[in-house]
N, C-alpha and C positions, 0 to 999 in steps of 0.2 A: 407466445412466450410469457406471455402474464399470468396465463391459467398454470403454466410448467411451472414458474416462479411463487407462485401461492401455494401448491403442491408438496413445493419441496419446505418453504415456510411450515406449511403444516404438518410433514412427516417430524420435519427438525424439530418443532414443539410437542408432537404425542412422543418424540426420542426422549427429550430431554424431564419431559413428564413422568415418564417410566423411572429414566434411569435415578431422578433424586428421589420419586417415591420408592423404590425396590430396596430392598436391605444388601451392603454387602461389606464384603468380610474386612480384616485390618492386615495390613501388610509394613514390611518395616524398610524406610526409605532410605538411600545413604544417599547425598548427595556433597559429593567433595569431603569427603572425611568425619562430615554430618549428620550423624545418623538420629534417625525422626521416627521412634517408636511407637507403637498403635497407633497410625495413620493410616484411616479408613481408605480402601479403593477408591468408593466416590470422591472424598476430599482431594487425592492425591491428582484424580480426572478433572475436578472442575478447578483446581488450581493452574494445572493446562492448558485449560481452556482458557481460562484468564489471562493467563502469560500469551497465550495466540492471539487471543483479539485485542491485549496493549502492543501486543508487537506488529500486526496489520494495521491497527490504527495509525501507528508512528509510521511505519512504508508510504500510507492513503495521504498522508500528511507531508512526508519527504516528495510526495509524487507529484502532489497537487502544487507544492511551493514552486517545485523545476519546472512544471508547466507554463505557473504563470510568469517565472523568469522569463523562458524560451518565448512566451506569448508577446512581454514587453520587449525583448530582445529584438525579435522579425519587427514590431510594430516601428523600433528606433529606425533599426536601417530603412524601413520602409519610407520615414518618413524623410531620411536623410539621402534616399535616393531621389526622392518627388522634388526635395527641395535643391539638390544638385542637378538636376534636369531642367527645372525652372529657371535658374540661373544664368546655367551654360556656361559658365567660366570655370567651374572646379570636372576633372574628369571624372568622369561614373566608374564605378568599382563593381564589382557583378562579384560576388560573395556565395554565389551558389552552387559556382563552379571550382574546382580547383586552380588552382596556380598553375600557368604553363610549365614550370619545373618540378612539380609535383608529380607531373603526370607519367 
């Protein structure tokens, strides 16, 4: 998988090598009532591109935060099951199942 992933690394760099050295043409953009005259192909692409990987970053970033909520979340009840077992005076709750009326 790491030779697959270098590979593709490398095609994505001789892609992205061509496409800024290559000449190409102007095209005219509207965007919401906005219209954006001689604005080159490439600009119009690597603007795109821009806007995709702030927007993937922010997902990697929403994903990683819910994770580590969920992380500490299992970690709390875990530790509030150990210590309701140890006890033995409060009854255990079992959380990973639904509720008898649920079902």
């Amino acid at each position: 998988m790491i030779v697959v992933g270098v590979l593709l690394v490398v095609l994505a760099a001789l892609f992205l090598a061509g496409f800024v050295l290559a000449s190409g043409g102007s095209t005219e953009a509207e965007f919401f009532g906005l219209i954006l005259p001689n604005l080159s192909a490439r600009a119009l692409v690597l603007i795109g591109l821009a806007l995709g990987l702030v927007i993937a970053f922010g997902f990697g970033l929403v994903r990683s935060r819910v994770a580590g909520w969920a992380r500490r979340r299992k970690a709390r009840r875990a530790a509030a099951t150990a210590r309701s077992s140890v006890d033995g005076d409060e009854p255990t709750v079992d959380f990973s199942r639904p509720a008898p009326e649920a079902r």
